[in-house]
N, C-alpha and C positions, 0 to 999 in steps of 0.2 A: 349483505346478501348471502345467500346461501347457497350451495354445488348437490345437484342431485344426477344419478348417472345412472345409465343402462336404460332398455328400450319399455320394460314394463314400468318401472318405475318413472320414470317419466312421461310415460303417456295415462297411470293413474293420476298424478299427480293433476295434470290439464284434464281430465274429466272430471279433478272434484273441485276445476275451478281454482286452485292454490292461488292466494292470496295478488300475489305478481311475479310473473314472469319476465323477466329482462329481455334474457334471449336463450336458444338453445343452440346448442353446438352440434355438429351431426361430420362424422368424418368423407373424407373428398372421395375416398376409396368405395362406399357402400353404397350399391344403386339397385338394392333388394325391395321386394312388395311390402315389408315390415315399416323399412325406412320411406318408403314412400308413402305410408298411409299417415305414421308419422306429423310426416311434414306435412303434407293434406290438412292432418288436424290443428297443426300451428298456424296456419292460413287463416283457418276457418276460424281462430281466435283470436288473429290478429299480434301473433308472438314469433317475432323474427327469427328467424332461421340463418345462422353461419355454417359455413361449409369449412371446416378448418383441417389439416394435417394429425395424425394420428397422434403424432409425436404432442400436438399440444394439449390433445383431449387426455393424452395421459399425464402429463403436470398436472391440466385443472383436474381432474378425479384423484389423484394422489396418487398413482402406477397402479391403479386396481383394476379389475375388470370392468370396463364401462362399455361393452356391446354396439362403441363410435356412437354412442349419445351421452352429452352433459349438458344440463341444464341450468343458468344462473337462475335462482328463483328468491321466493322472499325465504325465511325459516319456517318451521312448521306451525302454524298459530294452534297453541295447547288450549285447552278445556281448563274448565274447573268440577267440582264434585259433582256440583246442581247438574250440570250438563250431561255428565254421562248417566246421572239416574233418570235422566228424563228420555233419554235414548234408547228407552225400552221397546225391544224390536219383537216383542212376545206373550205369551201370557204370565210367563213369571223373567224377574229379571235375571241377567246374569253378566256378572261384574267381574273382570279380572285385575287382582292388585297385585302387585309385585313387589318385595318385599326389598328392595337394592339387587336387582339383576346386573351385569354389571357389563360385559361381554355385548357388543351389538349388533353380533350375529344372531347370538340367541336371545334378542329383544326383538330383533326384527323377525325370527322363525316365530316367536308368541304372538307377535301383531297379525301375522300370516294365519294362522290355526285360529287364536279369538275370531276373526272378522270370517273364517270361512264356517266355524262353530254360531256364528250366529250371538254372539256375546255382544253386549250395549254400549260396550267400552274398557278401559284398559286405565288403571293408576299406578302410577309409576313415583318417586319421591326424589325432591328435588336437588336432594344432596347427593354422593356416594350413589351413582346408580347413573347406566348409562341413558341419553337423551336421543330424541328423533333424528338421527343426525342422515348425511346420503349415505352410509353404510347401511342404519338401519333399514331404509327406504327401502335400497335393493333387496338385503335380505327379505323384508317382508314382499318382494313381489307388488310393491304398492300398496300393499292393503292398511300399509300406517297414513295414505291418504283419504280414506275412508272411514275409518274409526276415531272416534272422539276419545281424544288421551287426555287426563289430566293428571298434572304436575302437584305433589300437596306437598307438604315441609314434613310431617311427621304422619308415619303408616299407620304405627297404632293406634295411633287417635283419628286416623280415615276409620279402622275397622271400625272402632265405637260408634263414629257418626254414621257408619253404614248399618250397624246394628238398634242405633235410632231411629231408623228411616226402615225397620224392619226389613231389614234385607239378613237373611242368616250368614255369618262368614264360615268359611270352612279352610281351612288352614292344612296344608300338603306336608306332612312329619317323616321321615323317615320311621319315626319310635310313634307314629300315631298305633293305636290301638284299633281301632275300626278299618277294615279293610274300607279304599274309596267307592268298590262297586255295592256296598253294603249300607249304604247310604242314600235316602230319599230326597233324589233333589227337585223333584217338584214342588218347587217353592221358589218364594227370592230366594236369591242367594250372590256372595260371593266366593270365589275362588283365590285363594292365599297361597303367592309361591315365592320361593324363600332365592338368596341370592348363590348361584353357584358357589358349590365347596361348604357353604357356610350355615346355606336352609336359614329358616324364618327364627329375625329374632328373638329371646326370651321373652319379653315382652307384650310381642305381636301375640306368640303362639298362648300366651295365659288369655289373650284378647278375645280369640277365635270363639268363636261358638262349638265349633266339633274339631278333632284333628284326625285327620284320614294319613293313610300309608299304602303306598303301590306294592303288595305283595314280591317280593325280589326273590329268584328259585337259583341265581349264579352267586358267584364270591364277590362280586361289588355290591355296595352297602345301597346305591340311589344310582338314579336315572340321570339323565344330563335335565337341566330345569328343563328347557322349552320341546323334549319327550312325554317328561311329564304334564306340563302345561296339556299335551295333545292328548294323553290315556286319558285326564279326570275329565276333560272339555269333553273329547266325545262319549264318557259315559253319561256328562249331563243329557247330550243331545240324545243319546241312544232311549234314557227312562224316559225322557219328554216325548220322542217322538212314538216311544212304544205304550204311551198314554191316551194315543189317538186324539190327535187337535190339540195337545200339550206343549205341540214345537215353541222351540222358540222365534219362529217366524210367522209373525200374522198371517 
């Protein structure tokens, strides 16, 4: 089983239906309209509710901020490639891969920003590279129970198959040559971002179909990833939507 914590994140988790619910934990002390709507909703699905002491909600979350909600639930059931290409929410698609992010705060701020940019889904590699974990959960606000992620073994050879499947990749460089708002992305497409510290590897980046670069005017060289993650996503959304009926929402 798996521990999922905090009031958003668990209350996404039970509107997308998560797989099984054991129980949720909810502290003795909080008797707010938040917590109460909450529990309302675990009723109404039939997912029991413990009223436990603070002290224990914070072992099971690991002393982290958990807002007196944790939740034992199943793990996050992953996607595979088929899945997220077919979870086209638009008229062209848009795919986020991630290249070994690593950090799960900043996997969970890019699940957050894809799923509110309107993106089809999120590839993540199963090695070296953080997973859907309750950190991520939280961070993302819930939104990693709403988007279809999948798990592959090797990125490079995602980009290829995504460049099969005519989807353009676009690979996020600090040395790219192409500024990213100089770029047409009304089209498939994926978006390629590399792992903290390290950017996308050699490899990946010969893979890419174009390689784009966030113009930088201070003394640091790059962005934090899931910053830039948010610059390239909403210039996708910004040329779609200023395409009139190009959104990427039906």
């Amino acid at each position: 089983m798996h521990t999922i914590y905090g009031i958003n994140s668990v209350s996404e988790a039970l509107r997308a239906r998560r797989r099984a619910f054991e129980w949720v934990g909810m502290a003795k002390e909080r008797h707010d309209l938040r917590l109460q709507r909450l529990i309302e909703e675990c009723r109404k699905l039939g997912v029991p509710v413990r009223f436990l002491q603070r002290a224990e909600l914070d072992r099971m979350a690991g002393h982290v901020a958990h807002q007196g909600v944790v939740a034992i639930t199943s793990a996050k059931q992953y996607n595979d490639l088929d899945d997220v290409i077919a979870a086209k929410r638009g008229v062209y698609s848009l795919v986020v891969v991630l290249d070994g992010v690593e950090d799960p705060h900043n996997l969970g701020a890019i699940l957050r920003t894809a799923d509110a940019a309107g993106a089809d889904g999120v590839v993540i590699p199963e090695r070296r590279a953080a997973g859907v974990t309750g950190t991520v959960t939280k961070a993302s606000a819930g939104a990693s129970e709403h988007l279809p992620i999948a798990k592959v073994t090797n990125i490079a050879r995602t980009v290829e198959e995504l460049k099969d499947r005519n989807i353009w990749t676009v690979g996020l460089d600090e040395r790219g040559e192409k500024s990213y708002e100089a770029l047409d992305y009304k089209m498939d497409c994926a978006v390629v971002l590399g792992a903290e510290g390290k950017g996308l590897h050699d490899l990946v980046k010969k893979k890419c179909d174009f390689l784009v670069s966030i113009p930088m005017m201070g003394r640091v060289p790059s962005l934090n990833v899931s910053v830039a993650a948010g610059v390239v996503l909403y210039e996708v959304v910004r040329q779609r939507r200023a395409a009139g009926g190009a959104s990427n929402h039906k």
